[in-house]
N, C-alpha and C positions, 0 to 999 in steps of 0.2 A: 436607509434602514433605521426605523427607531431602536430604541437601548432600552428596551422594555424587556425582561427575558421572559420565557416563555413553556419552557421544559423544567426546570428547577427554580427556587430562589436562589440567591447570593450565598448564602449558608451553607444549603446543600451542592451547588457547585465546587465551593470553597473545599467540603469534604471530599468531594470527588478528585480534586486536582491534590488534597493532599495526601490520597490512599496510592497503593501500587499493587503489582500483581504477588502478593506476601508469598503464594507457594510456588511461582516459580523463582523467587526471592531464595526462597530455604532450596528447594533443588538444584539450583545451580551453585549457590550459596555453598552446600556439603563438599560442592565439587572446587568451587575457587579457593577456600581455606585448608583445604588438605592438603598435607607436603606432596601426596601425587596428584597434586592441580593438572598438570600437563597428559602426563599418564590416562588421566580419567576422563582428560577435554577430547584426547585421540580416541579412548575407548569409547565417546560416545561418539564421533566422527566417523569409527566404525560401525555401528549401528547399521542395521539394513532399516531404513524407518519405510518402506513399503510393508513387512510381513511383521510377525512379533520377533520385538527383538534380541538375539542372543546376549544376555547380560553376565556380564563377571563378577568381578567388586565392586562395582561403583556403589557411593550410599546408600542408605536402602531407602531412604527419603525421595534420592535422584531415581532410583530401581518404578517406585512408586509412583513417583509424575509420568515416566514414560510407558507404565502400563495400563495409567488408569485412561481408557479412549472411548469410556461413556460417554452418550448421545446426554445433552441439557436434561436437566430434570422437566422441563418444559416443553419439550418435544416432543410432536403428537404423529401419526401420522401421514395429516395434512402437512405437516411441517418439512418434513420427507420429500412428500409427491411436491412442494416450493423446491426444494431445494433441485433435486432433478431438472424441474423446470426451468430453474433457474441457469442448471448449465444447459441447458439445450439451447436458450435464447443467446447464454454467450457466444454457443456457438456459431449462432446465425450473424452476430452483430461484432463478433471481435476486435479486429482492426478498428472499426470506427471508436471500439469501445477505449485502446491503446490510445488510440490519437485525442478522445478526449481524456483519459489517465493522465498523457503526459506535457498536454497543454490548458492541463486545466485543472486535473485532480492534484499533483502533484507541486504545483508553483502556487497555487492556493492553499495547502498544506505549510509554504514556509509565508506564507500571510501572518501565522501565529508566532510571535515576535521570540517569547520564550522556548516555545518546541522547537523552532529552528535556531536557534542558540544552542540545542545541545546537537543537532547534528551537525555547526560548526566547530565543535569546541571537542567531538567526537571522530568524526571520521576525517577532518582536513578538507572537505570538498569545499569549502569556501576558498581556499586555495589553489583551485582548479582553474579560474580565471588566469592564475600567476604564470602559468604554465608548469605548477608544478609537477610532475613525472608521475610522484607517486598518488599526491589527489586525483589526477589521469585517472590513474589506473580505480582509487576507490570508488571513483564517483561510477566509470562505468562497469563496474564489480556488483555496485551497490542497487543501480540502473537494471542490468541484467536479474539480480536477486529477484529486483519487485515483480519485473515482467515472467520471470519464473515463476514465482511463487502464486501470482493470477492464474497461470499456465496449471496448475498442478488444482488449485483449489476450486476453478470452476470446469472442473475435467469428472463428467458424469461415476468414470470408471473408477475413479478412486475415491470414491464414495459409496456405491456398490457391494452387493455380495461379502460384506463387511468387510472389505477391505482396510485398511488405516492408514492408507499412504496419504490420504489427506490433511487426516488427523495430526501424522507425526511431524508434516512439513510444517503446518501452523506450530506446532508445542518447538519443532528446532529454532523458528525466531521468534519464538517467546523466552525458551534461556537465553540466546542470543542477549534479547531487551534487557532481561532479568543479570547477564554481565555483567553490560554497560553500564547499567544504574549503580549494580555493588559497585565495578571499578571508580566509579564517580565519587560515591561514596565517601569509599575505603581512603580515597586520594586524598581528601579532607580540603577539597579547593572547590567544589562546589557550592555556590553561591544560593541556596535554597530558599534564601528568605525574598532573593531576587527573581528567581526564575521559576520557584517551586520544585519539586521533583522530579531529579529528570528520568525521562518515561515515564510519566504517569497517569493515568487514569483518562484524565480529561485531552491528555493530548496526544495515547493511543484509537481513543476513541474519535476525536479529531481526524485522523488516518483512516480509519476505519470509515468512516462518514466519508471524505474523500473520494475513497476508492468504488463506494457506491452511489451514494445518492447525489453527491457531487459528478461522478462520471454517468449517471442516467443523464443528468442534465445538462450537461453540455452533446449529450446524445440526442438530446433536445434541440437544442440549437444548432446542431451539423445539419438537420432536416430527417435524422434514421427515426421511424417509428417501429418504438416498443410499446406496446397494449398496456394500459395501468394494472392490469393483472399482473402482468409481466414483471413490471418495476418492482410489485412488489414483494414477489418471488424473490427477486433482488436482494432486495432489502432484507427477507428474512436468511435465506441462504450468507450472508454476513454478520445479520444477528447470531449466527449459527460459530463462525468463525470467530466472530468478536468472545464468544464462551469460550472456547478454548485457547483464547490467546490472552487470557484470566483477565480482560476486562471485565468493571463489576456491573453484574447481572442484572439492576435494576436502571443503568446507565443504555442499556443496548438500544437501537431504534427497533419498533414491534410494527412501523408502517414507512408509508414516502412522507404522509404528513406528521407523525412523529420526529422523523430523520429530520424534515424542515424545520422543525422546533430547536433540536438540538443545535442543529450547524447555527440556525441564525442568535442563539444565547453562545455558543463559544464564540462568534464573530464578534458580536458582541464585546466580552471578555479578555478575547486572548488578541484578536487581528490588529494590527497597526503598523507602520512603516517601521523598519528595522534592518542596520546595515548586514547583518546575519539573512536575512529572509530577501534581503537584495545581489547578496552574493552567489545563495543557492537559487537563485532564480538566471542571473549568469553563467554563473558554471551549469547548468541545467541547457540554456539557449545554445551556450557553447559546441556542449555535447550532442546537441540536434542536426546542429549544424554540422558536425564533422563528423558524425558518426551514420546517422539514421538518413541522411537528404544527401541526393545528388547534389555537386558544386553549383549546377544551372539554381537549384531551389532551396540554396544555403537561408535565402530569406523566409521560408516556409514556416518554421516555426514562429515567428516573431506573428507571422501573417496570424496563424492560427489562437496565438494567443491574444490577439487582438479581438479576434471574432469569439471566441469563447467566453473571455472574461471581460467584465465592464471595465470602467475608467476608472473607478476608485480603485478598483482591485488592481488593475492595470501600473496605478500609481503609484501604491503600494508598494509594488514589487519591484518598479523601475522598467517597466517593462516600456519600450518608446511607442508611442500612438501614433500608427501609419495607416489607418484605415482607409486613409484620403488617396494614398500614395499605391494602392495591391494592384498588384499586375493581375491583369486579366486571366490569363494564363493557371495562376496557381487557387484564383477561385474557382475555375473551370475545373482544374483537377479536383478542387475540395467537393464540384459538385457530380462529374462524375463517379466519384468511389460512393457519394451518399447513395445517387440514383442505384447504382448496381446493386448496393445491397437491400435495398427497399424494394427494385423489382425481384430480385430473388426470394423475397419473406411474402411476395406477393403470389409465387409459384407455386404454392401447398408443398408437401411431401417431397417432391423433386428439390426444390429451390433449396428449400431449407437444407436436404443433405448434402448441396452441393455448394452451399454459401457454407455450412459448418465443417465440410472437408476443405475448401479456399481458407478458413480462416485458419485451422488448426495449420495447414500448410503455411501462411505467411506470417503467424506468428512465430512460428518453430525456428522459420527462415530470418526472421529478425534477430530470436534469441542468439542463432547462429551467425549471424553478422559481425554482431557485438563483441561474441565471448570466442570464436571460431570455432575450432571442431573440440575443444575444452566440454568436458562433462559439467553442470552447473550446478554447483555443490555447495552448502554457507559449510566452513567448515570452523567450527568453534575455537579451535585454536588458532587456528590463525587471524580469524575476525576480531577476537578479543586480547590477542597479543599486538596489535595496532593499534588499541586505543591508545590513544599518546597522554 
């Protein structure tokens, strides 16, 4: 890959990574500085964030963030009828689309030496390798969040009939983000000048890139075909999401060959071998292994990460190169799930509802795997009473 960038200059990137999301900064901000920090952290934890929500005292700044649930000033229509689309396709490609989230979007994500610094230095899951109990417990806390939080935002209905349960799940881990950062802050041990801002601009959007144009493409390479229309439905329905989780507006991708721009100028920038981005890439395998894969197919993840991601990337991360060595077996499995859902989008009308009722079902069934019959909930106080 050349080091030529391609989406900004060096200047303007440089601005990007040193901005943050400033008003979910102030709205959570009112709420972490007040003597009832806790008080106000429960009372938004109460919050019903599907309907409007019943509000007490909390600041009128924080009152503010969580009622303002305007569509982008950019939002057309068209934009609308994407986004729709957008879940409908999830719903045909789901599962495929998890398997490449989580062997491909997400260990690519700690590729960025500095962003995954703050999620060591944050949540403990670097410490999950040790067998620590409680990074255990963060890491698949934090594991279940993401795959919820997919669950909820590419879910037709709560986007609909104006609903705002979509709305409000992005804005609850936007203060989430907007905690961590003050807590990082406020600590005065934050190394800024080394890592830049933690959660910032360039390496939400980083995540954001990821979770789409990154997980198209290794949807790419499972063999599931999505229509380039499709993708870029995608693309904009995250655009969509990237707005309300106050990345800035002129940083969002508006195509797939946009998004290609971006990811290959932060690859560029931020990616390179790092004992942080090698740890969460372990503690990650770990949890594959013992969580998500029968004991027969403990090696599946490694299998899968091999096939998705190249050798630089591969190396990067520490991940071992077995290509030479895959049991027959678990590429057979990896090709009949592709074929099944590819004959299914090939069935019109029927297929489609009944690959989008399988997925909603096995995804639900994961979520419940993981977290058991637990309601799946970030609840502010106590996400942000664990930042160590």
């Amino acid at each position: 890959m050349g080091d030529q960038l391609r989406a900004f200059q060096q200047h303007a990137w440089d601005a990007i990574r040193a901005s943050t999301d400033t008003y979910g900064d102030e709205a959570i901000g009112a709420v972490l500085n007040a003597k009832q920090t806790f008080a106000f952290l429960k009372e938004l934890d109460a919050i019903n964030w599907s309907d409007q929500p019943y509000i007490h005292d909390l600041p009128q700044i924080t009152k503010d963030f969580i009622q303002n649930d305007a569509m982008p000033p950019w939002a057309t229509d068209e934009t609308r009828r994407q986004m729709l689309r957008a879940c409908e396709v999830f719903d045909d490609v789901g599962p495929m689309y998890v398997i490449s989230l989580l062997h491909k979007s997400l260990p690519e994500c700690y590729a960025a030496a500095n962003g995954a610094h703050v999620l060591t230095s944050t949540g403990r899951l670097g410490s999950f390798a040790k067998g620590d109990q409680q990074s255990i417990d963060i890491l698949v806390r934090r594991v279940v969040e993401t795959a919820h939080f997919i669950l909820e935002v590419m879910d037709a209905k709560n986007w609909k009939h104006d609903s705002k349960r979509a709305i409000r799940v992005i804005k609850k881990i936007r203060l989430f983000h907007a905690g961590v950062r003050l807590m990082q802050v406020q600590k005065g041990t934050w190394d800024e000048a080394t890592y830049g801002k933690p959660i910032n601009n360039e390496d939400e959007l980083g995540t954001l890139l990821a979770f789409s144009y990154v997980a198209l493409l290794g949807l790419r390479t499972l063999g599931v075909h999505v229509p380039p229309e499709d993708e870029e439905a995608i693309i904009t329905q995250w655009r969509v999401i990237g707005y309300y989780l106050g990345i800035a507006d002129h940083a969002l991708p508006t195509s797939m060959a946009h998004a290609a721009d971006l990811w290959h100028d932060i690859d560029v920038r931020q990616f390179r071998a790092s004992e942080d981005g090698k740890l969460l890439t372990s503690a990650l395998t770990l949890f594959l292994e013992d969580v998500l894969f029968d004991k027969r197919l403990r090696g599946m993840p490694n299998h899968l990460m091999n096939q998705l991601m190249d050798t630089r990337m591969l190396d990067m991360l520490g991940v071992p190169l077995h290509k030479d060595v895959m049991k027959h077996e678990w590429t057979g499995l990896e090709r009949l799930l592709t074929w099944l859902c590819n004959l299914f989008l090939r069935m019109g009308w029927l297929g489609r509802t009944t690959m989008g009722f399988l997925s909603k079902m096995v995804m639900s069934s994961l979520v419940e795997i993981w977290n058991g019959k637990k309601q799946v909930r970030i609840l502010l106080e106590t996400e942000l009473k664990h930042i160590p």
